[in-house]
C-alpha positions in Angstrom: 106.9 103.2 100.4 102.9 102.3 100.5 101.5 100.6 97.6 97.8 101.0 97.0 95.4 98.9 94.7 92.3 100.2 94.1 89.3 99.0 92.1 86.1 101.6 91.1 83.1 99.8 89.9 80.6 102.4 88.3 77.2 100.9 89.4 74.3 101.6 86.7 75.8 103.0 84.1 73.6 101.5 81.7 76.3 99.9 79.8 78.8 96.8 80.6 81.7 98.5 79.4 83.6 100.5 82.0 86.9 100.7 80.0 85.9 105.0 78.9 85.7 105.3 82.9 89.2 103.4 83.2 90.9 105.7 80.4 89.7 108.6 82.3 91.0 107.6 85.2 94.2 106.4 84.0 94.5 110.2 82.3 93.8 111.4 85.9 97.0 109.3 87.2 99.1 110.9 84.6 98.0 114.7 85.4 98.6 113.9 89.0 100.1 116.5 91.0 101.5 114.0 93.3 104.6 112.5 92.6 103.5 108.6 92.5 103.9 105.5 90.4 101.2 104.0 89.2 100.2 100.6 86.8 96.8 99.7 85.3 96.5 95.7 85.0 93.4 94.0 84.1 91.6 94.1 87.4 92.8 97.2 88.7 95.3 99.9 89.5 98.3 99.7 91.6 99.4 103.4 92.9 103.2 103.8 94.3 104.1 107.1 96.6 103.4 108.4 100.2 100.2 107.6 101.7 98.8 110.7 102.2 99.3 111.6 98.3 97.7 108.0 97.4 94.5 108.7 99.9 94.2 111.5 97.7 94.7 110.1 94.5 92.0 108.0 95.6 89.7 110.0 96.4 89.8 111.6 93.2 89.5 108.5 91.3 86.6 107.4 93.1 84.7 111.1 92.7 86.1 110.5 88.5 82.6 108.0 87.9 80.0 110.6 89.4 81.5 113.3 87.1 80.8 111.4 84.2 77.5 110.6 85.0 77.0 107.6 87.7 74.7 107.5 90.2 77.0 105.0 92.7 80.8 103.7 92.5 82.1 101.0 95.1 85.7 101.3 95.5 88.0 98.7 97.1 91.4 99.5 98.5 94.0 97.7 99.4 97.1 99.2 101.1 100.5 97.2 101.6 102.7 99.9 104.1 106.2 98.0 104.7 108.4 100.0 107.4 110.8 97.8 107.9 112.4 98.2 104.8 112.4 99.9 101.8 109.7 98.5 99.5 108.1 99.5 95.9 106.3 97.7 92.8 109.7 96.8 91.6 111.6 95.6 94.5 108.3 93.3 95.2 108.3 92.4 91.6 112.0 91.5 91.7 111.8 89.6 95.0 109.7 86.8 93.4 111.4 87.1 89.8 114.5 86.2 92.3 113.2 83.9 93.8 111.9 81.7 90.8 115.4 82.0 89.1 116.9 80.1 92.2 114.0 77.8 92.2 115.0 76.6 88.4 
């Protein structure tokens, strides 16, 4: 299953803060029609599901900052898409938590 990150950087917002345009995009995450997984860490998001759901979860992330008042927003993507195998944030997370317990 793809696994997105994306970061949205409101660009003069006249403030330093961004964490109001975070919460509001977090509570878009949770009304999401789409059925994905998501995970807010301190840089950025990570978004779980099918990749054309997360291209549109995107999208309306990145449109979240104009709504609320900014003038430009940069967003960065990344997209992991394994095929070989199943894959998710927890399997990936588990993989190296594995891993390090053998390594000990």
């Amino acid at each position: 299953m793809p696994i997105v990150e994306v970061t949205i950087v409101p660009v003069g917002t006249g403030t330093t803060s961004l964490s109001r345009y975070v919460a509001d995009m977090q509570n878009l995450l949770e009304q999401a029609r789409e059925p994905i997984h998501y995970q807010l860490t301190p840089m950025s998001t990570i978004i779980e599901g099918e990749l054309t759901d997360l291209l549109e979860v995107v999208r309306r992330l990145h449109e979240s900052p104009f709504v609320q008042g900014a003038d430009r927003v940069c967003t960065t993507i990344k997209i992991d898409d394994r095929r070989d195998r199943p894959s998710s944030m927890e399997q990936k997370m588990k993989s190296v938590a594995d891993r390090l317990q053998s390594s000990t």
